[in-house]
C-alpha positions as a Python dict, from the first residue, in 0.01 Angstrom:
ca = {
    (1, 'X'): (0, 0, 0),
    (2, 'X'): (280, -142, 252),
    (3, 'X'): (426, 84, 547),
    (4, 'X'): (755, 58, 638),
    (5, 'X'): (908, 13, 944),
    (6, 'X'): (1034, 361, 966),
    (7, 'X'): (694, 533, 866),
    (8, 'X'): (522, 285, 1090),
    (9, 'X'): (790, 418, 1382),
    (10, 'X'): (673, 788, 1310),
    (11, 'X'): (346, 715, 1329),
    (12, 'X'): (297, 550, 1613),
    (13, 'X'): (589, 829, 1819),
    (14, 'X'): (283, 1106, 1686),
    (15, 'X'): (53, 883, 1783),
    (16, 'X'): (213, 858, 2126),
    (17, 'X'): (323, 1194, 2195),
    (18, 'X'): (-73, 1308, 2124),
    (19, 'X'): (-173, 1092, 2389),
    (20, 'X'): (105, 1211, 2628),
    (21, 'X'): (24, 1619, 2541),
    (22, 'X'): (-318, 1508, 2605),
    (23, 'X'): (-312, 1382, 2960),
    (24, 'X'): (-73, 1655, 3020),
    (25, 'X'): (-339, 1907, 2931),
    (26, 'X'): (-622, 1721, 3164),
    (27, 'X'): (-346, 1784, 3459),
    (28, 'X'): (-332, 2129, 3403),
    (29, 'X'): (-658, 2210, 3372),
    (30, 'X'): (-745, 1994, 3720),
    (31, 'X'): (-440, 2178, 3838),
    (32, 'X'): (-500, 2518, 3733),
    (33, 'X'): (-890, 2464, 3870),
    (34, 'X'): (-752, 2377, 4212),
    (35, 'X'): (-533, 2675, 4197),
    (36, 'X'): (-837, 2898, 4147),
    (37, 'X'): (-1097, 2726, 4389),
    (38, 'X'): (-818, 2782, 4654),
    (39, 'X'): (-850, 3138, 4584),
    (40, 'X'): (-1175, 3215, 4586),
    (41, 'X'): (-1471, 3133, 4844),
    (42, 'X'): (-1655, 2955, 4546),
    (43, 'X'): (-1827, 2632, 4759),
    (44, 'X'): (-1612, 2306, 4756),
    (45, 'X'): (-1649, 1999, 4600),
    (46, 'X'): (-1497, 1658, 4582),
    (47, 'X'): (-1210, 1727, 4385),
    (48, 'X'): (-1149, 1318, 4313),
    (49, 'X'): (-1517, 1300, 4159),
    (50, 'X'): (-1404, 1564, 3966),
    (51, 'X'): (-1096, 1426, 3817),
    (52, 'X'): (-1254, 1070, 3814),
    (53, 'X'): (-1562, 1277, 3561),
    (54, 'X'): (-1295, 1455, 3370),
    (55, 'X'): (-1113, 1154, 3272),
    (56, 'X'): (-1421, 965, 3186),
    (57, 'X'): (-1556, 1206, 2972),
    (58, 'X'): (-1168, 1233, 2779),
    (59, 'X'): (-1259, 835, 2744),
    (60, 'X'): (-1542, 808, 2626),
    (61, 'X'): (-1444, 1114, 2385),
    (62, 'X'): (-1152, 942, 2258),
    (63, 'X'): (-1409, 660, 2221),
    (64, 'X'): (-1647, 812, 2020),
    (65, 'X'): (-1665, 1194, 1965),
    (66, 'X'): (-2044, 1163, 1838),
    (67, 'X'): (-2165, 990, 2186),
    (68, 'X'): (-1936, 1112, 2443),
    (69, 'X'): (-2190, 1331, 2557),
    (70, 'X'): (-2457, 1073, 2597),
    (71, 'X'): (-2345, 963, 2947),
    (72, 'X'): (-2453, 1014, 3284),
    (73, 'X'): (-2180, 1165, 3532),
    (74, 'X'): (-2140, 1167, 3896),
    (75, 'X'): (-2269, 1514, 4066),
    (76, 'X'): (-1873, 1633, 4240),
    (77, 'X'): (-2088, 1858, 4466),
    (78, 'X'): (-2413, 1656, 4583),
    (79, 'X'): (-2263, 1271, 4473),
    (80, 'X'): (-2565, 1172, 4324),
    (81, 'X'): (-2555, 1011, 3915),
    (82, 'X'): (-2688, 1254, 3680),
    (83, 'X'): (-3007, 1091, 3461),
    (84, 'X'): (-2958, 995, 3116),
    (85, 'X'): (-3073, 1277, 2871),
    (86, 'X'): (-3450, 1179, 2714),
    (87, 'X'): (-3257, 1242, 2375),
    (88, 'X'): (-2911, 1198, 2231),
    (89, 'X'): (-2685, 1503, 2210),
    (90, 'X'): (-2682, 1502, 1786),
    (91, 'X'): (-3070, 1497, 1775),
    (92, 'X'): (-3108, 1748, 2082),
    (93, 'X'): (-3215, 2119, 1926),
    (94, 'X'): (-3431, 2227, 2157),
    (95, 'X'): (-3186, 2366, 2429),
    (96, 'X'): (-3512, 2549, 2617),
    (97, 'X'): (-3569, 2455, 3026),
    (98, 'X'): (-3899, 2274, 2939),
    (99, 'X'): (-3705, 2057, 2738),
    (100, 'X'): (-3450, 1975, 2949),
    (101, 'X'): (-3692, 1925, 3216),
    (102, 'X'): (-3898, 1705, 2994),
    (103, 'X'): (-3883, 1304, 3113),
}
């Protein structure tokens, strides 16, 4: 089944304006969560890390939505790389400490 060029031209305007109302709703949220830490005396963190995690994790969703998960992030508060999880997030059930914990 052909598309033509004016369903093709819808498509890919949707397509576009998802990805636009996207991004815009990242901002907001980064906004809106600088908004809030500047009102409270929650403890600071590196706000760049932050939005550098955020956008990585929108990625890697986009990406994949059954793996996204599966990554390691960098810590906005102490700077350090998180470890990779023993087992992927689809097969993980057990959501107890010792599990978590586990190696």
């Amino acid at each position: 089944m052909a598309i033509s060029p004016q369903q093709l031209t819808i498509y890919l305007y949707s397509a576009h304006r998802a990805v636009i109302f996207a991004i815009a709703q990242l901002s907001c949220h980064i906004n809106y969560t600088a908004e809030l830490l500047a009102d409270t005396d929650c403890p600071r963190f590196n706000m760049e890390i932050w939005k550098a995690a955020l956008h990585q994790w929108d990625d890697r969703r986009s990406e994949n939505v059954f793996t996204y998960r599966d990554n390691c992030f960098k810590s906005p508060v102490t700077g350090m790389m998180s470890r990779l999880h023993h087992t992927p997030w689809k097969d993980a059930f057990d959501d107890s400490l010792e599990c978590y914990l586990r190696d």
